[in-house]
C-alpha positions in Angstrom: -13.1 5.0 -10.7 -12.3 4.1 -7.5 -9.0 4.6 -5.5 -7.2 3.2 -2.4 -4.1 4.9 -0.6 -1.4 2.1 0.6 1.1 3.7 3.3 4.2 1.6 4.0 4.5 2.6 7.9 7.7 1.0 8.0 10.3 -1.3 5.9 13.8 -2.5 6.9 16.1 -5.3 7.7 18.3 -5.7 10.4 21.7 -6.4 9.1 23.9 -6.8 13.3 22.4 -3.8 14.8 22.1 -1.2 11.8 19.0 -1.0 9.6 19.3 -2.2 5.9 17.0 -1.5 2.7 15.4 -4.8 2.0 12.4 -5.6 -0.4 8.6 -6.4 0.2 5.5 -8.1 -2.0 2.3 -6.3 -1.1 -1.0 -7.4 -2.3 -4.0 -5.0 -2.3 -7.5 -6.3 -2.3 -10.7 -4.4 -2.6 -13.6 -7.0 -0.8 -12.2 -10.6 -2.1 -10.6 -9.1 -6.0 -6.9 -8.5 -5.7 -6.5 -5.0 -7.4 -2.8 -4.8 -7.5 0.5 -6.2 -6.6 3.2 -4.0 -5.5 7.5 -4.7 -5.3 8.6 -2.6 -2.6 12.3 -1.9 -2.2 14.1 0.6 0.3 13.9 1.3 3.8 11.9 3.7 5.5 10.5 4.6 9.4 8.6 7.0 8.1 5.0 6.5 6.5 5.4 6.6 2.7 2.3 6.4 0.3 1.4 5.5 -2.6 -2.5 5.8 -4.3 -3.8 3.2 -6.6 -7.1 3.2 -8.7 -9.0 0.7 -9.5 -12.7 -0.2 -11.2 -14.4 -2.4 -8.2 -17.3 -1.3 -6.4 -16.4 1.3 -3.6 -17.7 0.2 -0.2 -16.3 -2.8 0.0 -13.8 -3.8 3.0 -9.9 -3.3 2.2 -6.7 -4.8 2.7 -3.1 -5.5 2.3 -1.0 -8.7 2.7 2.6 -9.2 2.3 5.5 -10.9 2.1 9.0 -9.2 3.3 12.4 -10.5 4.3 12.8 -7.8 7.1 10.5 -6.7 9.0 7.4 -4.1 7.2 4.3 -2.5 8.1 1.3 -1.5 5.5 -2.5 -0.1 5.7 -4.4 0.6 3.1 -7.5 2.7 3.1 -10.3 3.6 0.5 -9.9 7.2 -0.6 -13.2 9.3 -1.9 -10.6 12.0 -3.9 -7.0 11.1 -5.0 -4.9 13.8 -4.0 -2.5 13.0 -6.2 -5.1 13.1 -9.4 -8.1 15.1 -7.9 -10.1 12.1 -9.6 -13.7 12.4 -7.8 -15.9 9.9 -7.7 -18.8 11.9 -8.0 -17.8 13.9 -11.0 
């Protein structure tokens, strides 16, 4: 099983000139296979991640896209051990 490790960079709303928790929809594909859909609510400035798993062929090119009332930012990256699960692919 393969895994990929989204980090939320950033996720607000401006509400005047304070920063407000607001909500995003972010869809992870591995090559052209959407993998998972996430609902994202909070606020942060600080990178926050999450790890998924997932059965498609590693290798293959990564990405996220959302959607988000305020304003977000998001990576994803393909992972060869999930720290969170030590799952390996190799064993």
């Amino acid at each position: 099983m393969a895994s990929v490790k989204l980090t939320v960079k950033r996720l607000y709303q401006l509400s005047g000139e304070r920063m407000v928790n607001t909500r995003a929809t972010a869809r992870i594909f591995v090559g052209d296979r959407l993998i998972a859909t996430e609902e994202i609510t909070g606020m942060t400035e600080s990178p926050v991640s999450k790890y998924l798993h997932h059965t498609e062929r590693q290798g293959q090119p990564v990405r996220v896209e959302w959607d988000c009332e305020g304003i977000a930012d998001m990576a994803v990256l393909e992972i060869e051990r999930c720290p969170c699960c030590q799952h390996d692919e190799h064993e």
